[in-house]
C-alpha positions as CSV (number, residue, x, y, z in Angstrom):
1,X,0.0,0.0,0.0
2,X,2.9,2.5,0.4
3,X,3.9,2.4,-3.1
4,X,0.4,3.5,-3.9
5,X,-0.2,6.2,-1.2
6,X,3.3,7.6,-0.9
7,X,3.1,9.3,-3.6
8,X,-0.3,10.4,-3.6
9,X,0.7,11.7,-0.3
10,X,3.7,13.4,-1.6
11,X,1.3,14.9,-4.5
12,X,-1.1,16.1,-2.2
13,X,1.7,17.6,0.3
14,X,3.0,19.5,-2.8
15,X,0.3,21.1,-3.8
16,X,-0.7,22.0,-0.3
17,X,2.6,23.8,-0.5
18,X,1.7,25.1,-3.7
19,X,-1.2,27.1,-2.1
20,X,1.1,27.8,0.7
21,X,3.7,29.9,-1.6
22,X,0.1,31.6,-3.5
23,X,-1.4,32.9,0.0
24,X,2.0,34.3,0.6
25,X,3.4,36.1,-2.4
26,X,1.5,39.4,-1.6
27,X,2.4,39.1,2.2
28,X,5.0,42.0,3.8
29,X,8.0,42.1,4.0
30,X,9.2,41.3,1.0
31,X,12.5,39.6,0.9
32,X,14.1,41.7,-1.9
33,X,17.7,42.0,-1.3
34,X,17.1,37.7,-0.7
35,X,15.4,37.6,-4.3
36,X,18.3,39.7,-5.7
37,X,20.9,37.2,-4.4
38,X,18.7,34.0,-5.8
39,X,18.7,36.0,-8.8
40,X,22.1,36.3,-9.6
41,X,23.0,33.2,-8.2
42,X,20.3,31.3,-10.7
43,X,21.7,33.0,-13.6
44,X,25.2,32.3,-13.0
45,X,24.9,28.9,-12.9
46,X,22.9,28.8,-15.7
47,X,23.7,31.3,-18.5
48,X,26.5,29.7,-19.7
49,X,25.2,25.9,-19.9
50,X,21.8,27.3,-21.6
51,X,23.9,29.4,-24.1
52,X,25.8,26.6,-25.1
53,X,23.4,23.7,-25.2
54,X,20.9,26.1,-27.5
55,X,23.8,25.9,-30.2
56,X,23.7,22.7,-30.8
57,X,19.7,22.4,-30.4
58,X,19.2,25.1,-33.5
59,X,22.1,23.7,-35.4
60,X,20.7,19.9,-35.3
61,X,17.1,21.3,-35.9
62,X,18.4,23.8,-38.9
63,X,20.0,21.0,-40.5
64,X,17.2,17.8,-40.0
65,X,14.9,20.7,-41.3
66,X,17.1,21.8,-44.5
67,X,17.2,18.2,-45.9
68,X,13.8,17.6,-44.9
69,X,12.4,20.8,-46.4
70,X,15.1,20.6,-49.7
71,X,13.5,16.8,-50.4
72,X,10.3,18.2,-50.4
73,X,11.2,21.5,-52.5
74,X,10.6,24.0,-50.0
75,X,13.5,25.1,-49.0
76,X,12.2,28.8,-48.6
77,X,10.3,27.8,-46.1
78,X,13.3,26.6,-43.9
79,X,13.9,29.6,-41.4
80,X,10.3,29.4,-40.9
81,X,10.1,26.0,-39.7
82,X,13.2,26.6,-38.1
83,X,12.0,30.0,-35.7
84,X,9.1,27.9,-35.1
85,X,10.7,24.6,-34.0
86,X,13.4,26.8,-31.9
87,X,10.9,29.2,-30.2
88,X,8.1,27.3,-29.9
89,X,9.2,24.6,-28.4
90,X,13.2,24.0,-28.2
91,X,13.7,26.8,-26.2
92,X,11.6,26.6,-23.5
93,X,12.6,22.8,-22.5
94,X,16.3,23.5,-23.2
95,X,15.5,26.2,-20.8
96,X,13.8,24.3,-17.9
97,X,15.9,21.3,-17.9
98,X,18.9,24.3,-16.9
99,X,17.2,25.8,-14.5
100,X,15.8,22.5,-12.9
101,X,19.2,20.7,-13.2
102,X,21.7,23.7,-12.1
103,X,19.3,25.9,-10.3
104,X,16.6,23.7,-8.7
105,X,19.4,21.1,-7.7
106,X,21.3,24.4,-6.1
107,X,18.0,25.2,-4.2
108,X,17.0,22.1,-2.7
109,X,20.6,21.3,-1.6
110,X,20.8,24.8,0.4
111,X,17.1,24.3,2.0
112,X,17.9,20.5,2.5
113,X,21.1,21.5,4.2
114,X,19.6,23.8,6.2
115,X,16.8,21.1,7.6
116,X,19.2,19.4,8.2
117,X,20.8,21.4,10.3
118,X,17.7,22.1,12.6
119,X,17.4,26.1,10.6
120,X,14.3,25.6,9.4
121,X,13.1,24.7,12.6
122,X,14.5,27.3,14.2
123,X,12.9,29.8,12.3
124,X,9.6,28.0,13.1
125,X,9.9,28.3,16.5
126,X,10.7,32.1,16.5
127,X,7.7,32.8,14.5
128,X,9.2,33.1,10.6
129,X,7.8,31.4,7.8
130,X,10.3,29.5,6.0
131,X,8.2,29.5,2.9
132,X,7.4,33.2,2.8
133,X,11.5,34.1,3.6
134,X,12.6,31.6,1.7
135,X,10.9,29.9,-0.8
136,X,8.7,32.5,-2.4
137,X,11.9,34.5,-3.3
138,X,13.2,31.7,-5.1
139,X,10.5,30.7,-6.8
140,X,10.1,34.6,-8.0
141,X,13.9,34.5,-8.9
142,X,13.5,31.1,-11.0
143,X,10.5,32.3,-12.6
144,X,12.2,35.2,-13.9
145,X,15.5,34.0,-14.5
146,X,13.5,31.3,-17.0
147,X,11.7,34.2,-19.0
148,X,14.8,36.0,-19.6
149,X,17.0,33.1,-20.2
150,X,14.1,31.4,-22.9
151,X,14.2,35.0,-25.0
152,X,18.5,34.1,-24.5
153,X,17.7,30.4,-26.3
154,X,15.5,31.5,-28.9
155,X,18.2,34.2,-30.3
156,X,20.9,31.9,-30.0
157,X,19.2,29.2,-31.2
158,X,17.9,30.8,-34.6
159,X,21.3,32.2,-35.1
160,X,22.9,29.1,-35.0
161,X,20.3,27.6,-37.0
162,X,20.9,30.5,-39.6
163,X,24.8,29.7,-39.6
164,X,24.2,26.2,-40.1
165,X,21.3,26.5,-43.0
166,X,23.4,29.2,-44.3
167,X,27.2,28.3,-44.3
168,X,26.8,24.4,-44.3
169,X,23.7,23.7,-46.8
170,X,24.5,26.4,-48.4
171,X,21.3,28.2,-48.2
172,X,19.9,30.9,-49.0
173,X,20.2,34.3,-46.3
174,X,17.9,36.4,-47.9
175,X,15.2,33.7,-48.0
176,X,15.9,32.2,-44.5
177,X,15.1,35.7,-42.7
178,X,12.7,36.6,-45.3
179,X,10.4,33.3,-44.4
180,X,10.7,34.1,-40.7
181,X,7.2,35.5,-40.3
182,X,5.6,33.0,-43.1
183,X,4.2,30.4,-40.0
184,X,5.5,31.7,-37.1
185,X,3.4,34.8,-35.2
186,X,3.9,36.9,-32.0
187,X,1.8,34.2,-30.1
188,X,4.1,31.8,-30.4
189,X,6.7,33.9,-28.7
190,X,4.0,34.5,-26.3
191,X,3.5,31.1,-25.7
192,X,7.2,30.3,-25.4
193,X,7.5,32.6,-22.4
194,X,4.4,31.5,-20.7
195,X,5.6,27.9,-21.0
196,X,9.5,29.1,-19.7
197,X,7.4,30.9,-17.0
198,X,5.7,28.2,-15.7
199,X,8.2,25.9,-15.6
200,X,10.4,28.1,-13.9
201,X,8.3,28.3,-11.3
202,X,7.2,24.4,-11.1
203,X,11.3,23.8,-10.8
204,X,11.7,26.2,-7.9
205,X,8.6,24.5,-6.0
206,X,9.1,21.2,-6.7
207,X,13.2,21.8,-5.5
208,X,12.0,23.5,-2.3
209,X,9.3,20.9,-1.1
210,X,12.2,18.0,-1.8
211,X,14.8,20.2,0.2
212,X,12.7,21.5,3.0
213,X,11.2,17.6,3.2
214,X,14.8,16.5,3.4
215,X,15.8,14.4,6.1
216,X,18.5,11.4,7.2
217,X,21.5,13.6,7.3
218,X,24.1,14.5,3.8
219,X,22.7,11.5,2.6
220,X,19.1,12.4,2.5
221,X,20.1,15.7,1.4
222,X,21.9,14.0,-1.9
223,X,19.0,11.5,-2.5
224,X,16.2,14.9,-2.5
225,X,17.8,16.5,-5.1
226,X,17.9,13.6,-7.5
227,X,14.7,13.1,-7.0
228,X,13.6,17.1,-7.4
229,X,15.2,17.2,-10.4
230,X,13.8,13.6,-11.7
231,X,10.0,15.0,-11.0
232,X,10.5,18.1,-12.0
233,X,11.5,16.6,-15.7
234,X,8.5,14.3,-15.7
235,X,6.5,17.3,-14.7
236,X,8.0,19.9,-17.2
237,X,7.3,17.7,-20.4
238,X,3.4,17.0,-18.9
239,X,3.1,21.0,-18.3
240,X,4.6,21.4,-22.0
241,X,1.9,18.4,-23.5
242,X,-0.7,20.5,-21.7
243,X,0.2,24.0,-22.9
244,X,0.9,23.4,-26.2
245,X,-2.7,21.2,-26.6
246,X,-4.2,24.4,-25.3
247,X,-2.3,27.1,-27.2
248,X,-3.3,24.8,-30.4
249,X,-7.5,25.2,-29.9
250,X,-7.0,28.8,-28.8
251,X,-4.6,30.3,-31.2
252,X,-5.9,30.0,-35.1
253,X,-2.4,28.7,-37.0
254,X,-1.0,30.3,-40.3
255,X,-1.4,28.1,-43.6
């Protein structure tokens, strides 16, 4: 039976803490100069990872597309399908599997470490709220750390697409940029954002239930964060199934 209700019990505990983070965002003080520091931190760890990895992601999809569309004879529309293969969807995953595998891993090993060590109890017992000192400020910080790293992939990525279309199939640069705007819209960089957004924010949550749930000394410390980061990769690619089934029915699409 535990195999059954442990994790319906760990499900439920999550989204109670969910809720938990929501009734708290708009309480005061603010931990600014906290959010600042999870800020930087996020994107240190992360900027240069995501840069690189999105080079390869736009080269691989500029290429599978340029012999795909070249068989067919539409090879004009190649930076089309490219933008919309890089934006709509490449960019945002490239993005949260960085933030949840450098900066949730970072957060649930500092909040696990501190459980640990009997802090978060502490502050308990002298009347703080661990989630409103700690973990909304990094869920804010991861939420907009995503956003601004996503708008990072999708330039890279469509530049390295370009380079790779360009220089090594010898495309066409006029007709790459020129076919930029024949499928692809403003909604789908909408979309892209919304999706980096959100799974920003389900990285950050899912990290600081595992490390404030940690317990059994290092060891159970090490064992939260593989498992934050292996739920929080099951969850990203649901959220992404969801979003883009939605954005689909909602959004008309260009023919």
């Amino acid at each position: 039976m535990n195999v059954i209700t442990g994790p319906v019990k760990q499900a439920g505990a999550l989204f109670a803490m969910t809720l938990d983070i929501l009734v708290a965002l708009p309480k005061r003080p603010f931990q600014t100069k906290e959010f600042i520091q999870q800020c930087w931190f996020i994107a240190s760890v992360t900027i240069v990872p995501t840069a690189l990895v999105s080079i390869p992601f736009g080269a691989v999809i500029a290429l599978q597309l340029g012999t795909l569309t070249r068989q067919l004879g539409a090879q004009s529309f190649t930076g089309a399908a490219s933008v919309l293969a890089v934006v709509r969807e490449a960019s945002p995953i490239v993005t949260a599997l960085l933030v949840a595998g450098a900066g949730g891993s970072a957060i649930c090993a500092d909040l696990g470490s501190r459980k640990i060590r009997d802090e978060i109890d502490a502050m308990e017992v002298l009347g703080i709220s661990p989630i409103q000192r700690l973990v909304v400020p990094r869920v804010l910080a991861c939420m907009l750390v995503a956003v601004l790293l996503n708008g990072l992939v999708s330039v890279v990525g469509v530049a390295g697409g370009y380079f790779f279309n360009v220089i090594i199939q010898g495309g066409t640069p006029g007709a790459y940029l020129a076919s930029f705007t024949a499928l692809a819209q403003l909604a789908d960089l909408w979309t892209s954002e919304i999706k980096a957004l959100l799974f920003g924010a389900v990285a950050a949550i899912v990290a600081s239930y595992k490390g404030l749930t940690a317990g059994g000394g290092p060891k159970g410390v090490g064992d939260a964060v593989n498992q934050a980061v292996v739920i929080t990769f099951m969850l990203l690619f649901v959220i992404n199934f969801v979003v883009s089934a939605i954005y689909f029915q909602i959004v008309p699409q260009k023919v």
